[in-house]
Rosetta silent file (secondary structure, phi, psi, omega in degrees, C-alpha in Angstrom):
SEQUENCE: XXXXXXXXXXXXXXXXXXXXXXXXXXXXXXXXXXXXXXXXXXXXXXXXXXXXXXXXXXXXXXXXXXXXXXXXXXXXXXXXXXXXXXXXXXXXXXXXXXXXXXXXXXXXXXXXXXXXXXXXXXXXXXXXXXXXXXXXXXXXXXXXXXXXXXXXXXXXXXXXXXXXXXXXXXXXXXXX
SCORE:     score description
SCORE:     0.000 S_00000001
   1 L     0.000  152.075 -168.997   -3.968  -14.596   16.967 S_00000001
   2 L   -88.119 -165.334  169.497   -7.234  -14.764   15.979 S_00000001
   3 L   -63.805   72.606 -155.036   -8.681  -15.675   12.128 S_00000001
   4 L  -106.261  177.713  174.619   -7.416  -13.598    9.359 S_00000001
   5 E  -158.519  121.109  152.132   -6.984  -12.909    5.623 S_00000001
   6 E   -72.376  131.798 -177.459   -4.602  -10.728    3.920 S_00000001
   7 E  -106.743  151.124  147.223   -6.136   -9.147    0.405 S_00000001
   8 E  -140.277 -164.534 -179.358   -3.579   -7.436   -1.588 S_00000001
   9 E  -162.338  107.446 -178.405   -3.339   -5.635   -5.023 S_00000001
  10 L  -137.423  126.184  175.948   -0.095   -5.808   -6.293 S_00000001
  11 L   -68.254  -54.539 -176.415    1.181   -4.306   -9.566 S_00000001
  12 L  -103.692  -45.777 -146.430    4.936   -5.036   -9.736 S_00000001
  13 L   125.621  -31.640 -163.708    5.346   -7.664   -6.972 S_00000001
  14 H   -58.110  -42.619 -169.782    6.279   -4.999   -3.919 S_00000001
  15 H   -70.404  -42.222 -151.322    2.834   -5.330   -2.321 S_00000001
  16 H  -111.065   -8.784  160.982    2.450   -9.225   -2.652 S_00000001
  17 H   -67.017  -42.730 -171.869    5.873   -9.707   -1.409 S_00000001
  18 H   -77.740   -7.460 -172.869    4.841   -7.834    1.922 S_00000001
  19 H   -82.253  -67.376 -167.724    1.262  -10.139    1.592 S_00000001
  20 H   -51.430  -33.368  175.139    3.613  -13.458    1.499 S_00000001
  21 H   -67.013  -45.852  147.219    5.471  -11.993    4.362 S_00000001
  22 H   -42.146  -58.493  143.260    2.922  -11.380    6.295 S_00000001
  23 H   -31.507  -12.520  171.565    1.358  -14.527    5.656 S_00000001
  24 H  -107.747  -49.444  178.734    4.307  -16.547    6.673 S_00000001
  25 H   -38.079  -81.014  152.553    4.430  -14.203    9.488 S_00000001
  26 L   -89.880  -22.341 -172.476    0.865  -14.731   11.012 S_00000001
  27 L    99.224   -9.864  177.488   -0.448  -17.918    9.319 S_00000001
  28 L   -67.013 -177.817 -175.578   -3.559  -16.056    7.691 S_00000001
  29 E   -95.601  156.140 -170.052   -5.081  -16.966    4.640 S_00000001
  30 E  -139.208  134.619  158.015   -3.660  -14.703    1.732 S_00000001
  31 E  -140.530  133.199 -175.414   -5.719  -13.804   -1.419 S_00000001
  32 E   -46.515  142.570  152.267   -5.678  -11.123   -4.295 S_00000001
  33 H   -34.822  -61.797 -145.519   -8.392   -8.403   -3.722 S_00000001
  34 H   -88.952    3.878  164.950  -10.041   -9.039   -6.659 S_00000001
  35 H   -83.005  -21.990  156.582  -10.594  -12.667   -5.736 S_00000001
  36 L   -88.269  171.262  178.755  -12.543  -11.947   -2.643 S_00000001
  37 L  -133.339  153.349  163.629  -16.426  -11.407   -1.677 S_00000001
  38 H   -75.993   -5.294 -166.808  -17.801  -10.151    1.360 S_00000001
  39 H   -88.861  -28.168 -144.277  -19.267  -13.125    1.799 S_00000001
  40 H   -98.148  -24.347 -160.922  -16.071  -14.857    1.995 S_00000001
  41 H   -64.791  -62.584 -147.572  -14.714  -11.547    4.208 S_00000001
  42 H   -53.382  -42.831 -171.572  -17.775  -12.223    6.942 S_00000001
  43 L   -65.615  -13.040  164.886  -15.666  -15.816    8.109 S_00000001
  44 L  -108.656  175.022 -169.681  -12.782  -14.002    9.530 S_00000001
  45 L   -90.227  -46.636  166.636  -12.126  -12.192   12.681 S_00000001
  46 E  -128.758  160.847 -140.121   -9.479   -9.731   10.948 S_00000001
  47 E  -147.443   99.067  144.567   -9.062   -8.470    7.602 S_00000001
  48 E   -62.529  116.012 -162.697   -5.613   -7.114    6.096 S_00000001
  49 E  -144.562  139.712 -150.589   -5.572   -5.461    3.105 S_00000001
  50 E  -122.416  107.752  151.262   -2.181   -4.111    1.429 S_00000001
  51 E  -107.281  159.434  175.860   -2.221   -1.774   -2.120 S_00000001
  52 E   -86.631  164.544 -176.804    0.203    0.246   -4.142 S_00000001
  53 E  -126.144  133.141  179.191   -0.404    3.672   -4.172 S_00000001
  54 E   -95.026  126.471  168.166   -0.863    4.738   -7.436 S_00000001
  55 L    12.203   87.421  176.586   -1.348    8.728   -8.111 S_00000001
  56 L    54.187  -19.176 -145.331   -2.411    9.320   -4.223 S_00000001
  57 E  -111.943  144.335  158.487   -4.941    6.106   -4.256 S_00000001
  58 E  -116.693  150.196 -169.608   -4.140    2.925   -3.154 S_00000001
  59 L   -66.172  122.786  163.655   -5.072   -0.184   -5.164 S_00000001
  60 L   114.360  -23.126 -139.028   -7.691   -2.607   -3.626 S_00000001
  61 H   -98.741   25.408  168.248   -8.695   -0.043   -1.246 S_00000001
  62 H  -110.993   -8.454  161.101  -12.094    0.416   -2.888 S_00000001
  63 H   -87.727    6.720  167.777  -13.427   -3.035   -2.438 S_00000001
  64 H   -80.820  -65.383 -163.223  -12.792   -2.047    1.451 S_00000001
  65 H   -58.826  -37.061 -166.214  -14.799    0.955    1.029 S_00000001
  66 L   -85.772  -12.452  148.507  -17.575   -0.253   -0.854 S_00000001
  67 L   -68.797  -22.934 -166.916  -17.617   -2.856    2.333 S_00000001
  68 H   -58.411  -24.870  173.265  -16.878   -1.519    4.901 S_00000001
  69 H   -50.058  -48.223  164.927  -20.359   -1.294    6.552 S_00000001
  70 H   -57.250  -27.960  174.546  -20.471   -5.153    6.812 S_00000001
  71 H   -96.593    6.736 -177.950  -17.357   -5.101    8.340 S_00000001
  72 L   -53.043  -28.432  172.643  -17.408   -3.178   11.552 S_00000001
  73 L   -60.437  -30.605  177.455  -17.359   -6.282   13.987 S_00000001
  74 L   -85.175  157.878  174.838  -13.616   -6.923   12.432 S_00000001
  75 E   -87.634  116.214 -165.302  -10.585   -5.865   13.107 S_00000001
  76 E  -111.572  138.659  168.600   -9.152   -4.203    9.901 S_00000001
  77 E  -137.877  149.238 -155.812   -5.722   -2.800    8.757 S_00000001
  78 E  -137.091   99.273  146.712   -4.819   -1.090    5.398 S_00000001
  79 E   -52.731   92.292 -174.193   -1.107   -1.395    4.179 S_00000001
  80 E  -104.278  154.396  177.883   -0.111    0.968    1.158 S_00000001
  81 E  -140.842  139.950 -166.711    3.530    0.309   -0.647 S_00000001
  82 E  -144.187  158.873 -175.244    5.042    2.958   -2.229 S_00000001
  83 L   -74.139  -50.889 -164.939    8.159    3.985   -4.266 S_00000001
  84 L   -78.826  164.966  168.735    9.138    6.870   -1.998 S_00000001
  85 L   -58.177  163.211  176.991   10.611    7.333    1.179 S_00000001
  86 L   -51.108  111.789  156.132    8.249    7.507    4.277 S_00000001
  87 L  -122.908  137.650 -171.496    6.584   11.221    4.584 S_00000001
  88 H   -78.285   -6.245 -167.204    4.160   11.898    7.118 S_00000001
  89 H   -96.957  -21.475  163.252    2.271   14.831    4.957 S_00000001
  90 H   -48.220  -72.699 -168.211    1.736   12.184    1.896 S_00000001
  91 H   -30.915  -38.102 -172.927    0.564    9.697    4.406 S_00000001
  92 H   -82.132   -8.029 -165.393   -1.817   12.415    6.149 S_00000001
  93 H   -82.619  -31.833 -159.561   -3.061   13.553    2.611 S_00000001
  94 H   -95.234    5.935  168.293   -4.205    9.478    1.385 S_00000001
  95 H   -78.565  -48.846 -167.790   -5.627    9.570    5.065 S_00000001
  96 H   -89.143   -0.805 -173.559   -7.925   12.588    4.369 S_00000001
  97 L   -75.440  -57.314 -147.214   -8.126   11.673    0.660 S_00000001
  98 L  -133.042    2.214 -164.351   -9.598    8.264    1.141 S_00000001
  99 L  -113.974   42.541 -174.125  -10.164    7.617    4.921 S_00000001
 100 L  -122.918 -173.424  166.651  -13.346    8.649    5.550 S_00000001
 101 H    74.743 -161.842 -173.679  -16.799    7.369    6.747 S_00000001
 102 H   -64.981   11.373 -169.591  -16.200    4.082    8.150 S_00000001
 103 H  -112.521   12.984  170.949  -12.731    3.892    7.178 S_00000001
 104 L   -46.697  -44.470  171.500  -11.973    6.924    9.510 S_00000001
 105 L   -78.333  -12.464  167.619  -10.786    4.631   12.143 S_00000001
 106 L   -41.138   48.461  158.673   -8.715    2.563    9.781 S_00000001
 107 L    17.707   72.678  166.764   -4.881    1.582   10.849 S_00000001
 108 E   -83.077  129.139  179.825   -2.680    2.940    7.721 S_00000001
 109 E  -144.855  119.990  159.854    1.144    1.767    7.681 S_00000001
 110 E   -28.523   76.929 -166.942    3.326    2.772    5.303 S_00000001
 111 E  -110.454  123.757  179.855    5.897    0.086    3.175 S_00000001
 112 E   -76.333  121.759 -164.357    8.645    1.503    1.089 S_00000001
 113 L  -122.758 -134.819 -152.008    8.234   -0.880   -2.271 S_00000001
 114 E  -140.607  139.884 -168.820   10.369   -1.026   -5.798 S_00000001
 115 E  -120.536  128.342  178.288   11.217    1.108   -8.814 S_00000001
 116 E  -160.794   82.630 -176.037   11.741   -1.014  -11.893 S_00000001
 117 L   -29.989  -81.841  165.907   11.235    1.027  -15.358 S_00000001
 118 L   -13.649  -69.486  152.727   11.650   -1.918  -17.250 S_00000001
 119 L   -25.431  -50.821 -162.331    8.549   -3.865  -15.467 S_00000001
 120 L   -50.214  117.024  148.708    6.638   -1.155  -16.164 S_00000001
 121 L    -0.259  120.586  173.739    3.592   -0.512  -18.290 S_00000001
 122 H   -51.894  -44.115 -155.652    4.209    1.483  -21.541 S_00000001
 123 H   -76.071  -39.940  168.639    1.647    3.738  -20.182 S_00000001
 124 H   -42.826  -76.016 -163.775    3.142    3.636  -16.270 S_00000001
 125 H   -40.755  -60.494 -147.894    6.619    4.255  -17.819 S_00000001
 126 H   -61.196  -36.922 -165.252    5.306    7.162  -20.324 S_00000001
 127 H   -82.228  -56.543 -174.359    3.469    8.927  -17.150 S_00000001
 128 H   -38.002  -37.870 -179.386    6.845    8.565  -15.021 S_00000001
 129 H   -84.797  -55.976 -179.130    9.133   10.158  -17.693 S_00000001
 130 H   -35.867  -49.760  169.895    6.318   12.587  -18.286 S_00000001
 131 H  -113.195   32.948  128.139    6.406   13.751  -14.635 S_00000001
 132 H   -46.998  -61.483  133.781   10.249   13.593  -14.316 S_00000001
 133 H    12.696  -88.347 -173.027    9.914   15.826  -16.736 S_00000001
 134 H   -73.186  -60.382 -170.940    8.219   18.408  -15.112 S_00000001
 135 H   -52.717  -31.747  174.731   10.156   17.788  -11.679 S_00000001
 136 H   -47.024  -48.931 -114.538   13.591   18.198  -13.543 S_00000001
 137 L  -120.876   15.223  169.724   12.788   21.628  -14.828 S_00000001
 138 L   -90.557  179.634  169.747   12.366   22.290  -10.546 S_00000001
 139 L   -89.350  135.753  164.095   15.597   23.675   -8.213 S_00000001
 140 L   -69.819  -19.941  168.436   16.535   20.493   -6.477 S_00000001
 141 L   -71.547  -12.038 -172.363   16.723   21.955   -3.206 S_00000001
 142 L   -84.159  -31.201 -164.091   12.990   22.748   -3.539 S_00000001
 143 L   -60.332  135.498  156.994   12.071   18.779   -4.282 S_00000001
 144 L   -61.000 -176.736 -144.173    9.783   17.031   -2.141 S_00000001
 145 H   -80.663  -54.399 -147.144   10.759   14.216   -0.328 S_00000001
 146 H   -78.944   29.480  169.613    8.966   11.975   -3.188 S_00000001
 147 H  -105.622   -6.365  149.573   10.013   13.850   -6.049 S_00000001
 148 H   -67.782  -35.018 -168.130   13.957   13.344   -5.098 S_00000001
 149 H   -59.934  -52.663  159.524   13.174    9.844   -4.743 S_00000001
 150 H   -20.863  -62.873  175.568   11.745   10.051   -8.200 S_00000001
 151 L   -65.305 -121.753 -114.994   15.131   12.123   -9.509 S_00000001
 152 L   -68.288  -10.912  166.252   17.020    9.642   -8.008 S_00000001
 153 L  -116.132   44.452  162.950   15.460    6.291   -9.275 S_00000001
 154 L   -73.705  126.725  158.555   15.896    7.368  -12.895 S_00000001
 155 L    68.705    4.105 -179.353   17.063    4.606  -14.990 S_00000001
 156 L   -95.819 -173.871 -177.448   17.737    2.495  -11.867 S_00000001
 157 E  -136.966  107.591 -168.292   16.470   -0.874  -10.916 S_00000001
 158 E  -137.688  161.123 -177.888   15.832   -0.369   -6.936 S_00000001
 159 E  -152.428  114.094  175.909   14.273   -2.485   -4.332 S_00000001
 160 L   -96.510   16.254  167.433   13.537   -0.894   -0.699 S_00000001
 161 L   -43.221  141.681 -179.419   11.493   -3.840    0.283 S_00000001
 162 L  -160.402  130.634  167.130   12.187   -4.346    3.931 S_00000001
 163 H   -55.484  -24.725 -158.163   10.470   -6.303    6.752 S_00000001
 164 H   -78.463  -33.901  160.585   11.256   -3.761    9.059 S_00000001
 165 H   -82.933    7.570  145.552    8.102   -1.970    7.739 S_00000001
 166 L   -61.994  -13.559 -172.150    5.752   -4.621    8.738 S_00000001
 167 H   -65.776  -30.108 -176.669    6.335   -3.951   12.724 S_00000001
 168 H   -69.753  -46.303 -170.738    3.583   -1.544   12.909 S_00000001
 169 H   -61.263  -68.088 -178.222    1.237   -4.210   11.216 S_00000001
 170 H   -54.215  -24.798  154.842    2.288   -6.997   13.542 S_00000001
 171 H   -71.595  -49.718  152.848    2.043   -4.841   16.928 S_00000001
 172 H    -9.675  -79.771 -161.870   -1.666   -3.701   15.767 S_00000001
 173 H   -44.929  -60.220 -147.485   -2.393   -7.723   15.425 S_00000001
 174 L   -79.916   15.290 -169.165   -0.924   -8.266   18.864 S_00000001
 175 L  -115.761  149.845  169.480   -2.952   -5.541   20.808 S_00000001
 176 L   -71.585    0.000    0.000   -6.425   -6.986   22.244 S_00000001
């Protein structure tokens, strides 16, 4: 493998657990997002970069964007970690959402992260109950995939972290 650096943006822990994994993994250099420059970017050959996705968006993924022109000679991959189970029509929506311009071409892979109320923000929690809320008052047979997950990780403490959702990232790396 060539010369890399994982960025991440991690909120809870789910995201910088799959950065340490990774990072153990390949051997790259690992740094917070908000701790890099472009300048600092330019010295590697590929550039990982793993956010939570917060209300559709994923975290971090705007100091990618406002870079990406500088970065076309690298090879780039974008991780998002999420509460919910895998769905491919979220995944295609934060594609056409946020994937455009140079980041059209952009590797997206999916990591199933951690629900932990407690941990939580007042404001995080308050929006959570807030749109529990509203999904409760749906027919459950009706619920999207992530609004069971939601119903169903009420009041829990859950942690779908898995390695197993890293495979995509590490065959990427290995392709010329």
């Amino acid at each position: 493998m060539n010369k890399g650096i994982i960025l991440y943006q991690s909120k809870y822990g789910a995201t910088k657990k799959y950065a340490h994994w990774l990072q153990i993994e390949t051997g790259f250099d690992w740094s917070e997002t908000k701790s890099a420059s472009l300048q600092q970017l330019c010295e590697y050959d590929t550039i990982i970069l793993g956010g939570g996705v917060y209300a559709s968006g994923i975290a971090g993924l705007s100091f990618l964007k406002k870079n990406i022109h500088n970065l076309e000679d690298k090879k780039i991959l974008v991780f998002c970690v999420g509460a919910s189970p895998y769905d491919e029509s979220a995944i295609a929506q934060i594609r056409k959402l946020h994937f455009k311009d140079g980041l059209s071409e952009v590797p997206l892979v999916y990591c199933r992260g951690a629900w932990d109320e407690d941990a939580m923000t007042f404001k995080d929690r308050t929006l959570c109950k807030m749109l529990q809320k509203v999904v409760a008052k749906k027919d459950p047979a009706e619920y999207e995939v992530w609004e069971k997950a939601l119903m169903c990780a009420v009041g829990q403490k859950c942690d779908w972290t898995d390695k197993k959702y890293l495979e995509p990232v590490m065959e990427y790396l290995q392709k010329e």
